[in-house]
TIDREN-509537 format. One record per residue (C-alpha): residue in three letters; x, y, z; residue number from 1. Coordinates in nm, 3 decimals, decimal comma. Example, Ala and Ser with C-alpha at 12.3 -4.5 7.8 and 13.67 -1.06 7.14 Angstrom:
2
<r><type>ALA</type><xx>1,230</xx><yy>-0,450</yy><zz>0,780</zz><seq>1</seq></r>
<r><type>SER</type><xx>1,367</xx><yy>-0,106</yy><zz>0,714</zz><seq>2</seq></r>
This chain:
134
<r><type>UNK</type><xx>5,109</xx><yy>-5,224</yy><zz>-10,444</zz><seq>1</seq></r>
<r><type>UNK</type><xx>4,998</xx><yy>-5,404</yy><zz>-10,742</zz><seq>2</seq></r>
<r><type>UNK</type><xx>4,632</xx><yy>-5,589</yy><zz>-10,633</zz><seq>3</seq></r>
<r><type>UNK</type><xx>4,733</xx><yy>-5,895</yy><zz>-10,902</zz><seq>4</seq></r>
<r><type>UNK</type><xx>5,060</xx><yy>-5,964</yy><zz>-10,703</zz><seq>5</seq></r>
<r><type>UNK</type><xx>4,914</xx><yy>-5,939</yy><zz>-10,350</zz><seq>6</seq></r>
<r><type>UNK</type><xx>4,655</xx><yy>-6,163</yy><zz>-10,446</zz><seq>7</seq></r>
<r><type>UNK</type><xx>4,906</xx><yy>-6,443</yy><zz>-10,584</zz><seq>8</seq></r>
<r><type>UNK</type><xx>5,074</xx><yy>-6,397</yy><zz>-10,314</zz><seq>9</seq></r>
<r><type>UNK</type><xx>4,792</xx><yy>-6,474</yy><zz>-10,065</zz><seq>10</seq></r>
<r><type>UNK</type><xx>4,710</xx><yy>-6,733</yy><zz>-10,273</zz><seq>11</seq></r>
<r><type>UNK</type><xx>5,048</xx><yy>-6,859</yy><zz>-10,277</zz><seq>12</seq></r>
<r><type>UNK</type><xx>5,031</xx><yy>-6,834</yy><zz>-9,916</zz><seq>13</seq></r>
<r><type>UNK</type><xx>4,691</xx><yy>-7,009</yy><zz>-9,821</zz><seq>14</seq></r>
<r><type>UNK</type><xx>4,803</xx><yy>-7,292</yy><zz>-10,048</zz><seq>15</seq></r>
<r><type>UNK</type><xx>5,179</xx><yy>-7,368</yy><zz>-9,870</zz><seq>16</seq></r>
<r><type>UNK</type><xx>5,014</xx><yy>-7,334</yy><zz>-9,525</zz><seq>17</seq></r>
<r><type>UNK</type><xx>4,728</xx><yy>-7,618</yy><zz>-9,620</zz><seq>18</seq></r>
<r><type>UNK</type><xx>4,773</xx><yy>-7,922</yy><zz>-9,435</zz><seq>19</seq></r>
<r><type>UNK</type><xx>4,504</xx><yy>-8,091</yy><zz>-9,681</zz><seq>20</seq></r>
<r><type>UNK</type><xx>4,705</xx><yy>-7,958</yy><zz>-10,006</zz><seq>21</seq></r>
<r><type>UNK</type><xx>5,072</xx><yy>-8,054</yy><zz>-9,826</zz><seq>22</seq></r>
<r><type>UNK</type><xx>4,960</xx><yy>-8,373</yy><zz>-9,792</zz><seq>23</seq></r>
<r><type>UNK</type><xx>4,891</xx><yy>-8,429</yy><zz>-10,163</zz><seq>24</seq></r>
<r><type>UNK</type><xx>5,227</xx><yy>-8,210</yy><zz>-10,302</zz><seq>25</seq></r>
<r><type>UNK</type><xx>5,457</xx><yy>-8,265</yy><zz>-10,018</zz><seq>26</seq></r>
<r><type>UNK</type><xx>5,576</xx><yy>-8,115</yy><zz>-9,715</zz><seq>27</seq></r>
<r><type>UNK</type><xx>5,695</xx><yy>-7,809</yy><zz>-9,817</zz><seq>28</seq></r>
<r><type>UNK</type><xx>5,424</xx><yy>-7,820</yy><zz>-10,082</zz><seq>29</seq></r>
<r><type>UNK</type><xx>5,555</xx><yy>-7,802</yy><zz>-10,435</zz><seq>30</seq></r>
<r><type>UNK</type><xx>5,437</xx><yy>-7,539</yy><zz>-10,540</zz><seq>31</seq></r>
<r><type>UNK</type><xx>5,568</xx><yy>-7,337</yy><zz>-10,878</zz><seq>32</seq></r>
<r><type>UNK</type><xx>5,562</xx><yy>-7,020</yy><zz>-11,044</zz><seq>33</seq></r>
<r><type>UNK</type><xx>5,808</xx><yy>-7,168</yy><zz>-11,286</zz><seq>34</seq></r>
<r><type>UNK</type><xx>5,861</xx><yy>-7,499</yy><zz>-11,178</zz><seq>35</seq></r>
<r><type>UNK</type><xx>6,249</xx><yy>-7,643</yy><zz>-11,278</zz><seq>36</seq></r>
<r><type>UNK</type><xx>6,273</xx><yy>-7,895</yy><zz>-11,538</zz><seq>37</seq></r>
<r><type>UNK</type><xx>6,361</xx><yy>-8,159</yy><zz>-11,273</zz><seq>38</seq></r>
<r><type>UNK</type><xx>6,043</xx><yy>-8,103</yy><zz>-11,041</zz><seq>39</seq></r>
<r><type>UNK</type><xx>5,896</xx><yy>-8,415</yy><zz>-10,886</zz><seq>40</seq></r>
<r><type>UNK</type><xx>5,555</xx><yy>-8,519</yy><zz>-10,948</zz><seq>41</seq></r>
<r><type>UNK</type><xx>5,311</xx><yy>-8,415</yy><zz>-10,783</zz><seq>42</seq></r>
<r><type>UNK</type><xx>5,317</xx><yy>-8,071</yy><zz>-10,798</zz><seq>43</seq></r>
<r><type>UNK</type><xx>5,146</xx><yy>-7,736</yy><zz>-10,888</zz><seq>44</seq></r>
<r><type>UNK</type><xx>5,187</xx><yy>-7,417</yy><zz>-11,060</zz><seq>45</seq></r>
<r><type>UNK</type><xx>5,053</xx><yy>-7,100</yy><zz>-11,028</zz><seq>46</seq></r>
<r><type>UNK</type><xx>4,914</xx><yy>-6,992</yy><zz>-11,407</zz><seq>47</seq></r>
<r><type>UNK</type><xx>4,753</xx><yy>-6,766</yy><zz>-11,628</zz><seq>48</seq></r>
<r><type>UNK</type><xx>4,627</xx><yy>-6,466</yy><zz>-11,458</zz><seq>49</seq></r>
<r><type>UNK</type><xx>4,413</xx><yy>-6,198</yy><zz>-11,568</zz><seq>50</seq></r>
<r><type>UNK</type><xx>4,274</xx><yy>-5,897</yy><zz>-11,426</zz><seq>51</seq></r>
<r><type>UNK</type><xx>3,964</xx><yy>-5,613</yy><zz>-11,536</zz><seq>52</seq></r>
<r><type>UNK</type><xx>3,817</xx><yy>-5,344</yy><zz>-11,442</zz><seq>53</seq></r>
<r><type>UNK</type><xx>3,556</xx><yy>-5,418</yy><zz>-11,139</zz><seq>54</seq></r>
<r><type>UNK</type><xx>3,254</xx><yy>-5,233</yy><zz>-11,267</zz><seq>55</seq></r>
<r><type>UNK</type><xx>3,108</xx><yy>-4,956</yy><zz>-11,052</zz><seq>56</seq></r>
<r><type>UNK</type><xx>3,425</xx><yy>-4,986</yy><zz>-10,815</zz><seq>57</seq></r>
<r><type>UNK</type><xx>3,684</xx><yy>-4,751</yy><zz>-10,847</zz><seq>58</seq></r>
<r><type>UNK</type><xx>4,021</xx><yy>-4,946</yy><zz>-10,869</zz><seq>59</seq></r>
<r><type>UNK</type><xx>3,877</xx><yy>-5,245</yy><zz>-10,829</zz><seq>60</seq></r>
<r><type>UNK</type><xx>3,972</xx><yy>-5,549</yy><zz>-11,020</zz><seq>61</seq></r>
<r><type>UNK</type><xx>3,821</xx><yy>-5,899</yy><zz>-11,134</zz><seq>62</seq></r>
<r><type>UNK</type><xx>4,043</xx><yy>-6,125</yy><zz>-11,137</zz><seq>63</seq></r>
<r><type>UNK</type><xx>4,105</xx><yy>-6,480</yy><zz>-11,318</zz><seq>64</seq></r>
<r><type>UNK</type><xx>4,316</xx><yy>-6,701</yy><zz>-11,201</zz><seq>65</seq></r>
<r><type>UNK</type><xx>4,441</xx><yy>-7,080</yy><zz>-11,288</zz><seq>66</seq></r>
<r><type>UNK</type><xx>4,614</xx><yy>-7,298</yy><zz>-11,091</zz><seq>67</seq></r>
<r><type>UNK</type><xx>4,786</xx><yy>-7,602</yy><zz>-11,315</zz><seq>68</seq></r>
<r><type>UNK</type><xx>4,829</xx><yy>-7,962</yy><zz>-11,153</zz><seq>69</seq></r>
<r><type>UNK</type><xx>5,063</xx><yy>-8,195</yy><zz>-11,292</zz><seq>70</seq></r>
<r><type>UNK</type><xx>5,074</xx><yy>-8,568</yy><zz>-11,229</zz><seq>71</seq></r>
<r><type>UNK</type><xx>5,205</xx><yy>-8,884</yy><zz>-11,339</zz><seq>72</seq></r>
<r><type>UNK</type><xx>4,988</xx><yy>-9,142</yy><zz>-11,098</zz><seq>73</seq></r>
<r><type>UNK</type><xx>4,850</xx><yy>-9,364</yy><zz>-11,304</zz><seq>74</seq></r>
<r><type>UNK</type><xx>4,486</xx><yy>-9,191</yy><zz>-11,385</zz><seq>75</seq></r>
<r><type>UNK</type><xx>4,332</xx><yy>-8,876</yy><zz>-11,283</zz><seq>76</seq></r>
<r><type>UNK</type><xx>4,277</xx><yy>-8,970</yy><zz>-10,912</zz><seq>77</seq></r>
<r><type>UNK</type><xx>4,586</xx><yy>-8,795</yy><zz>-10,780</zz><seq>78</seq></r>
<r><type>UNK</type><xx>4,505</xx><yy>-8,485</yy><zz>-11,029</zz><seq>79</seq></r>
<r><type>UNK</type><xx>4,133</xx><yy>-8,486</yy><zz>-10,900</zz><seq>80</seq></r>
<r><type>UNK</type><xx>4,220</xx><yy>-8,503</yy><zz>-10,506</zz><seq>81</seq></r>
<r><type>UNK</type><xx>4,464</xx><yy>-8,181</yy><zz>-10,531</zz><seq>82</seq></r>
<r><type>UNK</type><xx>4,210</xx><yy>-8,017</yy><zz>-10,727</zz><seq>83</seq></r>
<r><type>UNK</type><xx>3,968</xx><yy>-8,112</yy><zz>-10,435</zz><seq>84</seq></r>
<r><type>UNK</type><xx>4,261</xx><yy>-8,006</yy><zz>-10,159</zz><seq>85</seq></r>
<r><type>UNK</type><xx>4,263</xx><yy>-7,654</yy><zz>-10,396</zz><seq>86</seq></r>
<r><type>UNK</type><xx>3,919</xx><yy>-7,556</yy><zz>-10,353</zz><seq>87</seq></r>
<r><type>UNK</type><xx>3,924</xx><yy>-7,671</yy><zz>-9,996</zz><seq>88</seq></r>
<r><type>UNK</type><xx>4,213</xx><yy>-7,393</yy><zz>-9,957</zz><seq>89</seq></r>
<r><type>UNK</type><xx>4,061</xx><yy>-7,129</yy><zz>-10,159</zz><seq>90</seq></r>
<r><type>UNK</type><xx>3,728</xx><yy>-7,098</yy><zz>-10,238</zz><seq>91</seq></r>
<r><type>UNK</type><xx>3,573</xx><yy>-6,841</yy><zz>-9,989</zz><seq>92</seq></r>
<r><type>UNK</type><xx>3,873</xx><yy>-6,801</yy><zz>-9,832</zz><seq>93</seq></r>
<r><type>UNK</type><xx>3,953</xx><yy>-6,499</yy><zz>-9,643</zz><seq>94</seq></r>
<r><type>UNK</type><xx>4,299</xx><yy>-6,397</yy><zz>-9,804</zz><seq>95</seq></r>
<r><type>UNK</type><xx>4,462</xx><yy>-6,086</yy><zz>-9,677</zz><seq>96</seq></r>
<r><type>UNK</type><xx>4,662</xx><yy>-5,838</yy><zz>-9,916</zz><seq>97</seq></r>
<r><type>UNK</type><xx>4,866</xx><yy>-5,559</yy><zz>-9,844</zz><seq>98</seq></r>
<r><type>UNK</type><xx>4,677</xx><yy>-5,230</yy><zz>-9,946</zz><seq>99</seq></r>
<r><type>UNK</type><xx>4,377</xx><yy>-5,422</yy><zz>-10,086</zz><seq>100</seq></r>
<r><type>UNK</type><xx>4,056</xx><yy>-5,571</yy><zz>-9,961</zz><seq>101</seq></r>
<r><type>UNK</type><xx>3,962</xx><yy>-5,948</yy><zz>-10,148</zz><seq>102</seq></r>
<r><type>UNK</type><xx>3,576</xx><yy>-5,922</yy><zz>-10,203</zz><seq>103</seq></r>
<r><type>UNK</type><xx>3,551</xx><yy>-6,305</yy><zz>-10,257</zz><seq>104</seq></r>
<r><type>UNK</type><xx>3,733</xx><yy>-6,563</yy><zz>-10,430</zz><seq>105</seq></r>
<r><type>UNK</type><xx>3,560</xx><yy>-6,856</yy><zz>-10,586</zz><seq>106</seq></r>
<r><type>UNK</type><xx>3,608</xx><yy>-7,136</yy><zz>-10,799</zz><seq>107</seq></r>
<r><type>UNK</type><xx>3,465</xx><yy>-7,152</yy><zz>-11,122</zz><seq>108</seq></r>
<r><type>UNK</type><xx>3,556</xx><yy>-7,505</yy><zz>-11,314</zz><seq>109</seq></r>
<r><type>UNK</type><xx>3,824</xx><yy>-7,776</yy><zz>-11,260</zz><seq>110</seq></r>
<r><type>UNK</type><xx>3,914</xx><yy>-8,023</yy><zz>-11,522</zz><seq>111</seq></r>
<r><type>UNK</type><xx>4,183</xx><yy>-8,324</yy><zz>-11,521</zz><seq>112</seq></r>
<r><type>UNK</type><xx>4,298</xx><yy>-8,453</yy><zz>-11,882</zz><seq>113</seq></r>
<r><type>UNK</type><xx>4,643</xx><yy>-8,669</yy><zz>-11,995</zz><seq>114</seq></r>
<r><type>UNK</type><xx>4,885</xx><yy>-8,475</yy><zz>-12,164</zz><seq>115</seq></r>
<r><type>UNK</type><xx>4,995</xx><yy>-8,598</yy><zz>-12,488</zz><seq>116</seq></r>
<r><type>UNK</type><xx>5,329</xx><yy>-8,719</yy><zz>-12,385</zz><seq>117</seq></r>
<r><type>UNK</type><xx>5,100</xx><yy>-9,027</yy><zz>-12,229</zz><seq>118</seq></r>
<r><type>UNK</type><xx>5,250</xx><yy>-9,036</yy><zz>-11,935</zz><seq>119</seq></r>
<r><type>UNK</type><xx>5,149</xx><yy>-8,718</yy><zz>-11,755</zz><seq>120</seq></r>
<r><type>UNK</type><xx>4,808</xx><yy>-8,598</yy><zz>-11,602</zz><seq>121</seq></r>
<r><type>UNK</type><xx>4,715</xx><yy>-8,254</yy><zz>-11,606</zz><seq>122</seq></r>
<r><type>UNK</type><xx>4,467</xx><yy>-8,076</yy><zz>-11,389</zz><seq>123</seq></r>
<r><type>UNK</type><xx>4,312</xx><yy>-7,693</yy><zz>-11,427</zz><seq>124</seq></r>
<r><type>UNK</type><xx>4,169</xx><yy>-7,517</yy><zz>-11,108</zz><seq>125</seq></r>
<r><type>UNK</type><xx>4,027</xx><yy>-7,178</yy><zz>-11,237</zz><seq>126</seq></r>
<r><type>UNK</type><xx>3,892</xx><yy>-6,915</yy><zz>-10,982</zz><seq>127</seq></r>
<r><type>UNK</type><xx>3,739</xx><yy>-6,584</yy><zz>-10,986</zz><seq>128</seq></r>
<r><type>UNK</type><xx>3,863</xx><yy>-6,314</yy><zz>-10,722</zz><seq>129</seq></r>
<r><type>UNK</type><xx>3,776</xx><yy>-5,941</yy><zz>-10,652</zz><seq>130</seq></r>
<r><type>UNK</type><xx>3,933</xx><yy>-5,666</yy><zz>-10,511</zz><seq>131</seq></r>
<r><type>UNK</type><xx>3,938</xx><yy>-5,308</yy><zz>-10,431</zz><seq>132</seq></r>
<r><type>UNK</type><xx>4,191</xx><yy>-5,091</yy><zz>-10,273</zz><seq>133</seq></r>
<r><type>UNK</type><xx>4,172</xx><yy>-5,033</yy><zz>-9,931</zz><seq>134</seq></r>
């Protein structure tokens, strides 16, 4: 099994079940890998993710992932609370993957900006994750 799509998976995972994050995005939480043209606002997607060698570790992997929030409340309030609702779900977390062991996940930086179309908010979660094979 592929350690970059257990982790998004678990990831995935810990963010649907959050009661915090739900309600935010919604109850089912919308949540994205690609989200459809007509998605309603709030929601999040699961982004750029990249993945090294773990130094000293055989098969283990660094990992860097971004979570994207998109918005069109009137500010970066709504952008900033999911954000807040994100690292609530994630950072430390104890995520389970099949055939791999998560050293840690933590968060690294968020940021909130408006898009250029004017209308839209944007938000960036990035995190850092480990892991090694079981």
């Amino acid at each position: 099994m592929s350690a970059q799509w257990e982790l998004q998976k678990a990831v995935y995972q810990a963010l649907a079940q959050d009661a915090a994050l739900q309600a935010e995005i919604g109850d089912p939480p919308r949540i994205y890998d690609d989200p459809p043209p007509d998605a309603a606002f709030p929601y999040l997607t699961l982004g750029e993710a990249r993945a090294a060698d773990w130094k000293g570790v055989e098969g283990g992997l660094e990992h860097d992932i971004r979570l994207h929030v998109f918005s069109r409340y009137a500010g970066r309030r709504e952008v900033k609370r999911i954000i807040g609702a994100v690292y609530d779900a994630l950072h430390d977390a104890a995520l389970t993957l099949a055939g791999h062991q998560l050293v840690n996940i933590r968060f690294v930086f968020g940021d909130a900006f408006r898009r250029q179309d004017g209308e839209t908010y944007q938000g960036v979660a990035r995190f850092r994750a480990v892991t090694q094979p079981n």
